[in-house]
C-alpha positions as CSV (number, residue, x, y, z in Angstrom):
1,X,1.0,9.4,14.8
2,X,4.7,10.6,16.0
3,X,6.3,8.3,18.7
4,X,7.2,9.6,22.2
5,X,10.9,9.4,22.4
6,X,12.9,10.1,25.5
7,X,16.7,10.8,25.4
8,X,18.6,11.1,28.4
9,X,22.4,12.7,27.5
10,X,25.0,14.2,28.6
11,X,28.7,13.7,30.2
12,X,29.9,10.5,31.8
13,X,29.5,11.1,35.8
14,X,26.5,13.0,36.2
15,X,24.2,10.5,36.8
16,X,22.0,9.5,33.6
17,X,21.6,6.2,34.9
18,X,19.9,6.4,37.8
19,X,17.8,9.2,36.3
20,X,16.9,7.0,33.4
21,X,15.7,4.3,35.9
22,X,13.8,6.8,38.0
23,X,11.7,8.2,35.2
24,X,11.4,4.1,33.4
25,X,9.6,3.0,36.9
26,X,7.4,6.6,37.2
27,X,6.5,6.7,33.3
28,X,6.2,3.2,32.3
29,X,9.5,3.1,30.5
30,X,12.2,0.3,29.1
31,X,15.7,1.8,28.6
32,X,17.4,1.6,25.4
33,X,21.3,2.1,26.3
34,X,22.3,4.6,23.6
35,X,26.2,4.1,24.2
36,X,28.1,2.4,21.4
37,X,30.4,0.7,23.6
38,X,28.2,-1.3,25.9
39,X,27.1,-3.5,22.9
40,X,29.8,-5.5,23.8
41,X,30.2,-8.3,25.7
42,X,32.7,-8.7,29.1
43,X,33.1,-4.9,28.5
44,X,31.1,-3.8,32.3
45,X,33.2,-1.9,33.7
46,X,35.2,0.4,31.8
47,X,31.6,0.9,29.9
48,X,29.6,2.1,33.3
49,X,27.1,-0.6,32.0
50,X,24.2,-1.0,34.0
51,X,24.5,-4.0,36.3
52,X,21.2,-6.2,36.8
53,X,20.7,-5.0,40.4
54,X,20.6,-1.3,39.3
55,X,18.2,-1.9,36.6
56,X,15.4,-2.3,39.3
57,X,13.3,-4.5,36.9
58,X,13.2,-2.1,34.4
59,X,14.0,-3.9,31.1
60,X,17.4,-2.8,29.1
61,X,18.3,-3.2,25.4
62,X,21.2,-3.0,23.1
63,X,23.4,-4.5,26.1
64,X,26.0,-7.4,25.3
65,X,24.8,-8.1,21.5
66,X,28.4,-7.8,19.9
67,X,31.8,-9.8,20.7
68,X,34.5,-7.1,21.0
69,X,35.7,-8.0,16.7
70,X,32.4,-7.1,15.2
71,X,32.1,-3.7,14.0
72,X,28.7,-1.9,15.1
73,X,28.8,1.4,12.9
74,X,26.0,4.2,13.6
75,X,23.7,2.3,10.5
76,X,23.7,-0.6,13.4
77,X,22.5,1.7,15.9
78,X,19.9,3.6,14.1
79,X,18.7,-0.2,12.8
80,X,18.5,-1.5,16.3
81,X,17.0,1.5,17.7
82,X,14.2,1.6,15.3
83,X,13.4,-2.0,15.9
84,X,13.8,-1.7,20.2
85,X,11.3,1.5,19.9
86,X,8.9,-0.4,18.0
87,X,8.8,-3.3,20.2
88,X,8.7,-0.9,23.2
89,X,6.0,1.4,22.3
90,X,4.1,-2.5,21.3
91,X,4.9,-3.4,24.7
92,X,2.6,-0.4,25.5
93,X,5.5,1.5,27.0
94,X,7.7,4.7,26.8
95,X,11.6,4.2,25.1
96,X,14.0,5.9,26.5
97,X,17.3,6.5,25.4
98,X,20.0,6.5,28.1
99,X,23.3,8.1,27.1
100,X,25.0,7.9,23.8
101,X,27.0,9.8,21.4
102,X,25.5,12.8,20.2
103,X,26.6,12.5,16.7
104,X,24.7,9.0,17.1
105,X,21.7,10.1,18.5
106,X,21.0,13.4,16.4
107,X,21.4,10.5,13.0
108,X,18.7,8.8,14.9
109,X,16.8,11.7,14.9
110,X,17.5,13.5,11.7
111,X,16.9,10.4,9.8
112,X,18.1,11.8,6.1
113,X,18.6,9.7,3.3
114,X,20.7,10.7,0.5
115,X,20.6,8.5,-2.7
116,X,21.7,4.9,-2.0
117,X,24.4,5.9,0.7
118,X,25.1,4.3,4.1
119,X,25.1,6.6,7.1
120,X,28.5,6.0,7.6
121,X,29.4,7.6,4.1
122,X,26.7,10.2,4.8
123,X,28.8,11.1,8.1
124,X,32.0,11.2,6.1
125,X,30.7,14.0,3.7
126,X,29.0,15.6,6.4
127,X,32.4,15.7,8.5
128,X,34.1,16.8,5.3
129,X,32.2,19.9,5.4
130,X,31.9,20.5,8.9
131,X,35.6,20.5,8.8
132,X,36.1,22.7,6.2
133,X,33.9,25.5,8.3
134,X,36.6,25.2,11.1
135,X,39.3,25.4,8.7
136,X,38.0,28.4,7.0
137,X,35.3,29.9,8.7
138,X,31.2,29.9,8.4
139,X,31.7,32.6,6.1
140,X,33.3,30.7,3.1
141,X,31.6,27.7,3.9
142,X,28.1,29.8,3.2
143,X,29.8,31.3,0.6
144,X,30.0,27.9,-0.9
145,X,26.6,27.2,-0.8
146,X,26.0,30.8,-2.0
147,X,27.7,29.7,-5.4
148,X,25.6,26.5,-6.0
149,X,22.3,27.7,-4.3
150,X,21.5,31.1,-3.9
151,X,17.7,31.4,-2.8
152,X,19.1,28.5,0.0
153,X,22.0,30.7,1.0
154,X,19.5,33.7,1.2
155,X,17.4,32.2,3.3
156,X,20.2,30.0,6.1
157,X,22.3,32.7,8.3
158,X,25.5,32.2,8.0
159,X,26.1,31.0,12.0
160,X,23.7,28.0,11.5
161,X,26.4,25.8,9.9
162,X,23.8,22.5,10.4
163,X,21.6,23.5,8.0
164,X,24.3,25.0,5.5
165,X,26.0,22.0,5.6
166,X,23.0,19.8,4.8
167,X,22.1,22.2,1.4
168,X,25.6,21.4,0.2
169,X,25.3,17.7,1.2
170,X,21.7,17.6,-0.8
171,X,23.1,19.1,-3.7
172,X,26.3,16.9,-3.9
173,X,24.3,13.9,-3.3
174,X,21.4,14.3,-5.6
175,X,22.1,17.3,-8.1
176,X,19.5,19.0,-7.5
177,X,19.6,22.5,-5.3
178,X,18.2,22.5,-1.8
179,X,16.0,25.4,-2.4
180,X,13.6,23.4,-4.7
181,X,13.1,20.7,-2.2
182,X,11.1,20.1,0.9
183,X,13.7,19.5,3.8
184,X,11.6,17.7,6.7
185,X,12.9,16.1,9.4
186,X,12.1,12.9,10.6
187,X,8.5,12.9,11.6
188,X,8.7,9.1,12.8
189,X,9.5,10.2,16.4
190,X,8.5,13.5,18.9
191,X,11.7,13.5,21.1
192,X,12.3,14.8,24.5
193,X,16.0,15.5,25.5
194,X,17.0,16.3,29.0
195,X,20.4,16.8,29.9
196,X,22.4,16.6,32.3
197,X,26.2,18.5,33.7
198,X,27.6,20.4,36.3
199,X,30.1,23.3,36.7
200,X,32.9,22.1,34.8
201,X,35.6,21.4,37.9
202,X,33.1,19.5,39.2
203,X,32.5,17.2,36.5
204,X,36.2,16.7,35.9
205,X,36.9,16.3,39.8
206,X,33.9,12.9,39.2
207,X,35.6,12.3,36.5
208,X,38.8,11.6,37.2
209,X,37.2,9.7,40.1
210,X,35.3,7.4,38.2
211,X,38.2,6.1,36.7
212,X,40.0,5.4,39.5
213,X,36.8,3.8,40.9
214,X,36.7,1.6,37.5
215,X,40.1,0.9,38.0
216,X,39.3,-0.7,41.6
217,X,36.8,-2.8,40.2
218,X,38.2,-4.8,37.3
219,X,38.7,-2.0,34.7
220,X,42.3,-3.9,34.3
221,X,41.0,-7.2,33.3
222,X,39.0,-5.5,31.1
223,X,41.9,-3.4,29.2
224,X,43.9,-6.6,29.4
225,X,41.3,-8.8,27.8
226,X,40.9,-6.6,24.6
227,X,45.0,-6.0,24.6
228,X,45.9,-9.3,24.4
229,X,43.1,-10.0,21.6
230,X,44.3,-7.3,18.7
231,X,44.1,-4.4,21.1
232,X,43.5,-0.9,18.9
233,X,42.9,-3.7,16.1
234,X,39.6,-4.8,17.5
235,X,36.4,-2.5,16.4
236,X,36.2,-2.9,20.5
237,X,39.5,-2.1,21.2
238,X,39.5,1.5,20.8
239,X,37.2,3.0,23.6
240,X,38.5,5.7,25.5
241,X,39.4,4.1,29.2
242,X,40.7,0.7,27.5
243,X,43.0,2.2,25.2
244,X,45.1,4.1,27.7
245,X,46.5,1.1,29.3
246,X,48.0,-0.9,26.2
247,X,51.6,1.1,26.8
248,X,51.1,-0.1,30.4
249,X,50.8,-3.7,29.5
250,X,53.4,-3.4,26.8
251,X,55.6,-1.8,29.8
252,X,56.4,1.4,28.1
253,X,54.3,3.7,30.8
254,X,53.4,3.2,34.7
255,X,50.0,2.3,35.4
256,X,50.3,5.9,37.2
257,X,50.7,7.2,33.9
258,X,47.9,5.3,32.1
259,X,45.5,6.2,34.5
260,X,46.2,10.1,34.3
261,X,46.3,9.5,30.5
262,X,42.6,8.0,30.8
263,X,41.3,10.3,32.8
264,X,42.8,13.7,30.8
265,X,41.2,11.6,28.0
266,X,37.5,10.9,29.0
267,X,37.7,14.3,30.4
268,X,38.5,15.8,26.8
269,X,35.6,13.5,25.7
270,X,33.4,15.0,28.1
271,X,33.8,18.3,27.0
272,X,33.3,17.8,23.0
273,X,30.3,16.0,23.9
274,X,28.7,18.9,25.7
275,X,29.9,21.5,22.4
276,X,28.3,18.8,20.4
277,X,25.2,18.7,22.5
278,X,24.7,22.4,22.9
279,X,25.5,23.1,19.6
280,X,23.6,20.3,17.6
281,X,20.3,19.4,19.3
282,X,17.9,20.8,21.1
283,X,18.2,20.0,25.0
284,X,16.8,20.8,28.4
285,X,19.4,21.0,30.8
286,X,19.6,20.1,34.5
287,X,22.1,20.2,37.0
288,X,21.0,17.6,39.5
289,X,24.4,16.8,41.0
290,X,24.2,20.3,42.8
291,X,20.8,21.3,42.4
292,X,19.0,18.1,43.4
293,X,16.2,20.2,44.0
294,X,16.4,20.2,40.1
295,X,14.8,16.7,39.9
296,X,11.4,17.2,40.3
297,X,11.2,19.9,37.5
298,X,12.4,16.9,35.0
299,X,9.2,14.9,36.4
300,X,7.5,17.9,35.9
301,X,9.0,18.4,32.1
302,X,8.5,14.6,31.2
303,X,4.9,14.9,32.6
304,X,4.0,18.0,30.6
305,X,5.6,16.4,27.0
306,X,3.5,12.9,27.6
307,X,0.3,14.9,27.8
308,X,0.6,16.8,25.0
């Protein structure tokens, strides 16, 4: 039997925590927090981590397990989510997955495993190929596969560059063609993904907001903390909203300066998460920040999924 899986993504700013929180206390649900930065300790702020008082009772995981040198790769992740689902769903309750990186979260879900490799070297050769479709087009990168693995190639379209890439990766990895193998995802899980954004100068408007909001509330201290311990050195040290303000502290920018920077930054973030998200994985999207009305249709969606 498949576990119910929950995953709540999206852009920084729109509100995933609260929503998360909302649906944990109406469907008997602990939170998993999918975002690879808030495994670290004294990192709150420039994180958005969850403070005790907004968690409502509703337990948490994966907060605070890593000092800011240890290294948590996406193997971590995938490791620790498996293990918090299983002791949710023992706890007789529904995981959900609250934010996250989308490369992250569809590993988690497309849980592939090629030969003896890590997942970090399994996104390496992924990337590889992924990057050689934007340098030269779907076209060749099909064409590629078309050399190695024909029947594959005749049966992938040439815009569905997931599942081209993943024949080439199969082959490369194990010899043997993709055609004359079963390709299953992982059945381990039945996932819901809701997602949340708003019109783009919107988002960007909260944004920008947010970090000047983070930078009122100890965002500084933060920065400064990781800066004066190894900075862009530290596995830690090089989150978007920390690593803007080293030049500050070093006194070659104004804090003027490092704040724009930030904020162009998580911006830019923003928006490749949402291409990855719309063009990787299979999501429900809401606009609850202005369409509140919006909200009860995700009860209504979450509802419908738990009773199937």
């Amino acid at each position: 039997m498949t576990q119910k899986l929950l995953l709540i993504v999206g852009p920084t700013a729109v509100g995933k925590t609260s929503l998360s929180i909302e649906l944990a206390q109406k469907f008997n649900g602990e939170i998993i927090s999918g975002d690879s930065m808030q495994v670290y300790r004294k990192l709150d702020v420039g994180t958005a981590k969850v403070t005790a008082e907004e968690m409502q009772g509703v337990k948490h995981y994966m907060l605070d397990i890593n000092e800011i040198d240890e290294r948590f790769s996406v193997a971590d992740f995938i490791q620790l989510c498996q293990t918090d689902i299983a002791t949710i769903a023992q706890n007789e309750a529904l995981p959900i997955i609250a934010g996250g990186t989308g490369f992250y979260l569809h590993a988690l879900l497309n849980d592939f495993h090629l030969g003896q490799d890590s997942y970090d070297e399994q996104i390496k050769n992924r990337l590889k190929w992924h990057q050689f479709a934007k340098e030269h087009g779907k076209q060749k990168l099909w064409d590629k596969l078309a050399q190695i693995d024909a029947k594959a190639a005749a049966k992938i379209p040439v815009q569905n560059e997931q599942r081209i890439v993943r024949a080439l990766e199969v082959y490369e990895k194990t010899g043997k063609l993709f055609s004359s193998q079963a390709d299953q995802k992982n059945q381990e899980f039945d996932p819901l993904v809701i997602g949340l954004t708003t019109e783009r100068v919107l988002l960007y408007e909260r944004i920008n907001q947010r970090v000047e909001l983070m930078v009122q509330n100890g965002l500084l201290d933060e920065a400064r903390y990781l800066y004066e311990n190894g900075g862009e050195k530290l596995p830690a040290g090089k989150g978007i909203g920390y690593k803007e303000f080293y030049p500050y502290f070093s006194g070659d920018i104004s804090l003027t300066e490092a704040i724009e920077t930030a904020q162009k930054n998580s911006r830019h973030y923003a928006k490749r998460q949402l291409t990855w998200f719309r063009n990787k994985m299979d999501v429900n999207w809401f606009d609850i920040v202005q369409h509140p009305e919006q909200r009860s249709q995700i009860d209504d969606l979450v509802a419908d999924w738990l009773a199937k």
